[in-house]
N, C-alpha and C positions, 0 to 999 in steps of 0.2 A: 390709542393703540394699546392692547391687550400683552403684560409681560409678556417675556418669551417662557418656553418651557424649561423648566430646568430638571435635571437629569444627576440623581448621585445615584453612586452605587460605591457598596464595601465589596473588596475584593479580595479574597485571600489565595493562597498559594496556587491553585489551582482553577477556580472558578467564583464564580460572583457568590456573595456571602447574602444580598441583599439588595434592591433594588427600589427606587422609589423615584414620582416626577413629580413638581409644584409648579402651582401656578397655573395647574389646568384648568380648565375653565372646563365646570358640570356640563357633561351634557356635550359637550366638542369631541368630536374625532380629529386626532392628530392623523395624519397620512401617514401609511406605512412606510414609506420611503422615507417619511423624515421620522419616524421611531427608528428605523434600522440604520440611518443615518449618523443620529445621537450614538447610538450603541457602539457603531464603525468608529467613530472619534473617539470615544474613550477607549477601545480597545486599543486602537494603535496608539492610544500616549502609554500604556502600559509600558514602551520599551523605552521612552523619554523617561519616564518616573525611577526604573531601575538606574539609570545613566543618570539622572539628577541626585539621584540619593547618595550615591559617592561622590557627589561635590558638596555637602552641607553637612552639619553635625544636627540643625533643624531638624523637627517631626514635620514641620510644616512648610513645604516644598515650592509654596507658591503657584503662579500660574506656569507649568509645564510643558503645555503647545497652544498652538493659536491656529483654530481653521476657521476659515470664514470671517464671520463676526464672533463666532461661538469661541472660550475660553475653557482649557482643563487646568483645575487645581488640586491639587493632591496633600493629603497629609498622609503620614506611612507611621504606621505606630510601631514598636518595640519588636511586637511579635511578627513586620514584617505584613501587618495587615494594611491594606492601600485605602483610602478613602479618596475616593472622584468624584467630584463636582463640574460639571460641564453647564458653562452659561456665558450671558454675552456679557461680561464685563461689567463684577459686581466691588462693592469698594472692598481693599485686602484683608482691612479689619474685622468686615461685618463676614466675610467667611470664615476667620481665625475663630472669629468665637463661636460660627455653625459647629466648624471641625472639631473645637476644643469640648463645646459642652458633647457632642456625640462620641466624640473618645470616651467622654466620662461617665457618657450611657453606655460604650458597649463595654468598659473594665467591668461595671458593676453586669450585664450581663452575661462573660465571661466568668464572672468567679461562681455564677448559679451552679449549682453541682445537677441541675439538670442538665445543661448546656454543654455539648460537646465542642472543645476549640475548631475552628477553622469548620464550621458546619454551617450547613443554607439556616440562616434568623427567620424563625416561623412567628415571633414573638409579634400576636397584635399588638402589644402593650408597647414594644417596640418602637413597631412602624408607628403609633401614634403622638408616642414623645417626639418620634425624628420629626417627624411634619407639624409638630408644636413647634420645637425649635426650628424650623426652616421658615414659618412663618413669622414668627419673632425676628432672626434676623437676616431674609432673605427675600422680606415683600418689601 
């Protein structure tokens, strides 16, 4: 059986900063209804993740709702930027360190003085680290 798909996306105040899926398999079409499905869950943990963040002094927020089989886990960094990770039930650890080392990729692309805060991440460079690390620790 073929992982399931998984589904982050960086979220800042207003609109998604970033977008990205693993574990797809080249060459497969996911059905649209279950891409706008994924999308539909994370959106509505958005009002879970503000209500969990005033219960923890944690950046990292844990698993935040549960649909289906499918799992939202959230880290919310400093500046109030959201990190979501939607998947069926990965160990707590091996997402602590997805979230942790992709904080530490988006600080340093936040300080680029090309980069505007809370702006859509056009960065190939980017998208190619995050799905390093998601393969590291999330196959």
């Amino acid at each position: 059986m073929a992982s399931p798909v998984l589904l982050f996306v960086i979220v800042g105040k207003n609109e998604p900063l970033f977008e990205a899926e693993f574990n797809k398999v080249p060459g497969s079409v996911t059905a649209d209804s279950v891409t706008r499905q994924n999308y539909f869950v994370l959106h509505s943990a958005l009002d879970l993740v503000d209500k969990a963040a005033w219960t923890t002094n944690s950046m990292y927020l844990k698993v935040v709702d549960k649909v289906n089989h499918q799992q939202v886990s959230c880290f919310l960094t400093a500046g109030n930027i959201k990190f979501m990770l939607l998947h069926g039930g990965r160990s707590e650890d091996s997402i602590r360190n997805f979230f942790m080392e992709v904080y530490e990729l988006y600080v340093k692309l936040s300080m680029n003085p090309f980069y505007k805060y809370d702006t859509l991440i056009t960065s190939k460079s980017f998208d190619t680290r995050v799905r390093s690390i998601a393969r590291r620790y999330l196959s």
